[in-house]
Phi, psi and omega in degrees: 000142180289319176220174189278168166240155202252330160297079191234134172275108164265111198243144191168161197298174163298124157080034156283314193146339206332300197309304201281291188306357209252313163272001136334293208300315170313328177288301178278047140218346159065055165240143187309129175241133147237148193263125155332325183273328185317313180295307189268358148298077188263202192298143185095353206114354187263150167287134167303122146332241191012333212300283174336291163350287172286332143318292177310312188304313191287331155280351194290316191305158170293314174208132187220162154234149178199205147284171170239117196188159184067125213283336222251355173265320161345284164311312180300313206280333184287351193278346194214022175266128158282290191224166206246140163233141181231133197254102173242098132303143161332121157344297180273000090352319193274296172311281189319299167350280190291299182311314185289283203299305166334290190302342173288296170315333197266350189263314165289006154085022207300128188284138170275274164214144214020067144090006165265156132299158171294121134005126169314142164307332176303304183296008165295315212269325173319271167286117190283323193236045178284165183265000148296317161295329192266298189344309196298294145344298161297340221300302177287346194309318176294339202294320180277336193266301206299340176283296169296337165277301162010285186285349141287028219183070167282015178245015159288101153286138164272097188260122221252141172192135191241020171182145192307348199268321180267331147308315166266359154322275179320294178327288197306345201270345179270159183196163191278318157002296172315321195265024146258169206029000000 
C-alpha cells in the first residue's frame, strides 16, 4: 500500500482473533482502537440503546480501528472503512480459539463488559446462541457475505489473510513511515 489507512476494519468469525489483531494494528500505527463488543454489551447481557449512536461517533472520527461485526453496524461501518483485514483462519483453529478462551474466562471469572462474565460451561447445552455454538454456526458465514459487501463498497480494500502468520505478515509491511508521501 502507498499510504496507510486510517480506517480499518477487521473481519472474522467469533474466536478468530479479531480483537487482537485489530489491537496489534492500533499498536503499530498508533490508531484509536475500539472494541465493538464493548459498545454493544450493556449489563445482563443485553444491547446498549447507545450501540448504533455509538458506532455512528465512532465512525464519523478520522481514523479508527475496530471489527467488522453486528448486523446493525455493518453498513455504518462499510460506509467509511479504507480497508478490511479479514482474518479467515482455519475452522478448527478458529473452534480451539474460541473454547480456550471461553474457558479461561469463565474459570477466572474475568469481567468482560459492564460487569458480564462468561456464562456456567453448562450453557453451551442451554444457549442456542452461546459463543461457542454461534462460532460453529457461523463458521462460513463471511465466506458468503463478505465479498458482495465489499464489492458494493468500491472504495474499500479487501485484504484476505488465511493464518495468524499472514496476518502478522501484512501487519509488519505496515509502517508509520508509509503514510508520508
Amino acid at each position: 500500500m502507498s499510504s496507510l489507512p486510517t480506517r480499518i476494519a477487521v473481519a472474522g468469525v467469533s474466536g478468530s482473533g479479531k480483537s487482537t489483531l485489530a489491537k496489534r494494528i492500533s499498536d503499530r500505527l498508533g490508531i484509536p482502537y475500539v472494541e465493538l463488543d464493548s459498545l454493544h454489551h450493556g449489563p445482563d447481557w443485553t444491547s446498549r440503546p447507545e450501540f448504533v449512536a455509538d458506532v455512528r461517533a465512532l465512525v464519523a472520527r478520522p481514523a479508527w480501528v475496530s471489527e467488522l461485526q453486528y448486523a446493525t453496524a455493518k453498513p455504518l461501518i462499510l460506509e467509511r472503512v479504507d480497508v478490511i483485514v479479514w482474518l479467515d483462519v482455519p475452522t478448527p483453529l478458529t473452534m480451539y480459539q474460541v473454547i480456550r478462551r471461553t474457558l479461561v474466562r469463565r474459570v477466572r471469572r474475568t469481567e468482560l463488559w459492564n460487569g458480564n462474565v462468561e456464562p456456567p460451561l453448562r450453557s453451551i447445552f442451554t444457549d442456542p446462541d452461546h459463543v461457542v455454538l454461534w462460532a460453529w454456526k457461523t463458521r462460513n458465514r463471511l465466506r458468503g457475505e463478505l465479498p458482495d459487501q465489499v464489492a458494493a463498497h468500491p472504495g474499500v480494500k479487501l485484504i484476505r489473510v488465511r493464518s495468524h502468520r499472514a496476518a502478522r505478515r501484512w501487519l509488519a509491511s505496515m509502517t508509520k513511515a508509509s503514510a508520508v508521501g
